[in-house]
C-alpha positions in Angstrom: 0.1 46.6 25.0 2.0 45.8 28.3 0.1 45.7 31.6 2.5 48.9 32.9 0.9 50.8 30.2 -2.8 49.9 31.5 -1.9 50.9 35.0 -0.1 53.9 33.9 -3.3 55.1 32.3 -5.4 53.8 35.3 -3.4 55.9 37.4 -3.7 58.9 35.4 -7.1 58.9 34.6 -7.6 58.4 38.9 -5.5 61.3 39.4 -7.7 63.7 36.7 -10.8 62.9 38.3 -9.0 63.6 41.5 -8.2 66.9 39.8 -11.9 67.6 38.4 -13.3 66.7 41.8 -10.8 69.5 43.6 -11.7 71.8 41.2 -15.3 71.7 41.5 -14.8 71.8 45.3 -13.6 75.2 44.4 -16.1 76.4 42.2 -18.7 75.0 44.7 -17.0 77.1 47.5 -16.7 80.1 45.1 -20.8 79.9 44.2 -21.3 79.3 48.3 -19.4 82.7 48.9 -21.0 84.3 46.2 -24.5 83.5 47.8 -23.5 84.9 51.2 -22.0 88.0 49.9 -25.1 88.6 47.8 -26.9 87.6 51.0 -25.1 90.3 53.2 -25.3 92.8 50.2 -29.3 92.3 49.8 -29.3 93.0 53.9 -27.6 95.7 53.6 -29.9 97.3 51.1 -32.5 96.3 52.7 -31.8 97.6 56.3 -31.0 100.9 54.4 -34.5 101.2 52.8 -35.9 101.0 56.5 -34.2 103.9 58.0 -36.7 106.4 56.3 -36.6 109.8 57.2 -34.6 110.7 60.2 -37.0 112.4 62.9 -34.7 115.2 63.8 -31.3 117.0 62.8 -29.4 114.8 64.8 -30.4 112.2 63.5 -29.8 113.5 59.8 -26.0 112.9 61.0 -26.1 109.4 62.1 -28.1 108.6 59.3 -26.4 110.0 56.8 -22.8 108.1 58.6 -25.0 105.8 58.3 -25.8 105.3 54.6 -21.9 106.1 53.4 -20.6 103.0 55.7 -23.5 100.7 54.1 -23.0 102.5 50.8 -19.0 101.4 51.0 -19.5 97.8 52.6 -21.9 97.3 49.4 -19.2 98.6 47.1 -16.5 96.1 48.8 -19.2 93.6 48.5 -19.5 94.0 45.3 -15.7 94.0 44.5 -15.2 91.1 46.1 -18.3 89.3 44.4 -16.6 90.5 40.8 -13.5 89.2 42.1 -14.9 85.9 43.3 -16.8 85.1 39.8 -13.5 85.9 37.8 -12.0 83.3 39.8 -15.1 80.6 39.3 -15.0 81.3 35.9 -10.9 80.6 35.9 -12.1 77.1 37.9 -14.6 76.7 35.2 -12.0 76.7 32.3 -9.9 74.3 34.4 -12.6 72.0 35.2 -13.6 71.6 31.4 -10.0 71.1 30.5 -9.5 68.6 33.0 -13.0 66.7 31.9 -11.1 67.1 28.1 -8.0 65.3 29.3 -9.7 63.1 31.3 -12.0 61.8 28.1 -9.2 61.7 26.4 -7.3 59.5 28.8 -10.4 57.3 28.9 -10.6 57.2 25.2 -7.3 55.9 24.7 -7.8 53.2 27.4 -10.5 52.1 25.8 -8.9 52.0 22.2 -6.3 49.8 24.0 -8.4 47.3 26.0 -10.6 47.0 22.3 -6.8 46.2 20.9 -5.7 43.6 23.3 -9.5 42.0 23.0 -9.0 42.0 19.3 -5.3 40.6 19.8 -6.6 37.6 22.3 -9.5 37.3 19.5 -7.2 36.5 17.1 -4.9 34.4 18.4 -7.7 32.2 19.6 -8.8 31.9 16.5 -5.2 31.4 14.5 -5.0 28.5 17.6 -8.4 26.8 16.6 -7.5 27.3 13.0 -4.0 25.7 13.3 -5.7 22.9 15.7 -8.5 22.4 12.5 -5.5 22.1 9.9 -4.2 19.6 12.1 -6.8 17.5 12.7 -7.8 17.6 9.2 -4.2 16.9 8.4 -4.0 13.8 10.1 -7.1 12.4 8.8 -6.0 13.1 5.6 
């Protein structure tokens, strides 16, 4: 296996990891927005369980204005929170195929550092052999 081949593979399995590590930028970006939109969703829910009854019939008005606005930013919350996990879950496909190509990569670098050390094994060992015969011829 020629050295070009090693670094080719070096270089590769680098530039996955650089991949996997972007991706699960993403995805922890993704999971961070997710939290604050749940966050902002669970404040809105909770600041329109405190309103209670309105005290008069003007106040019936603002109220009600009121709970339709909160009642839509929750909706677009939730939207946006749907929208947000289909898109984590599109990270999280990419993510395992880049760990799979990566392993891969890694896998076949490994089969050929295992072949090289076999190759150098061997051809020490066809030198001692040779140097043995040799030595043994000469004696003989």
């Amino acid at each position: 296996m020629s050295t070009g081949r090693t670094d080719g593979l070096a270089v590769l399995s680098r530039l996955k990891r650089y991949e996997m590590e972007a991706v699960a930028q993403e995805m922890a970006e993704v999971n961070r927005a997710l939290g604050q939109i749940e966050t902002e969703r669970q404040d809105l829910l909770q600041r329109l369980h405190e309103r209670g009854d309105p005290d008069g019939i003007e106040a019936t008005r603002v109220l009600s204005d009121f709970i339709r606005n909160s009642s839509a930013l929750i909706h677009q919350k939730e939207t946006e929170a749907r929208r947000l996990r289909d898109s984590s879950a599109g990270a999280h496909d990419r993510l395992n195929a880049l760990f799979a190509e990566a392993k891969q990569i890694d896998l076949i670098s490994a089969r050929r550092a295992e072949a090289r050390r076999k190759a150098r094994n061997d051809a020490e060992t066809a030198a001692q052999n040779e140097g043995f015969l040799s030595i043994w011829l000469d004696r003989s």
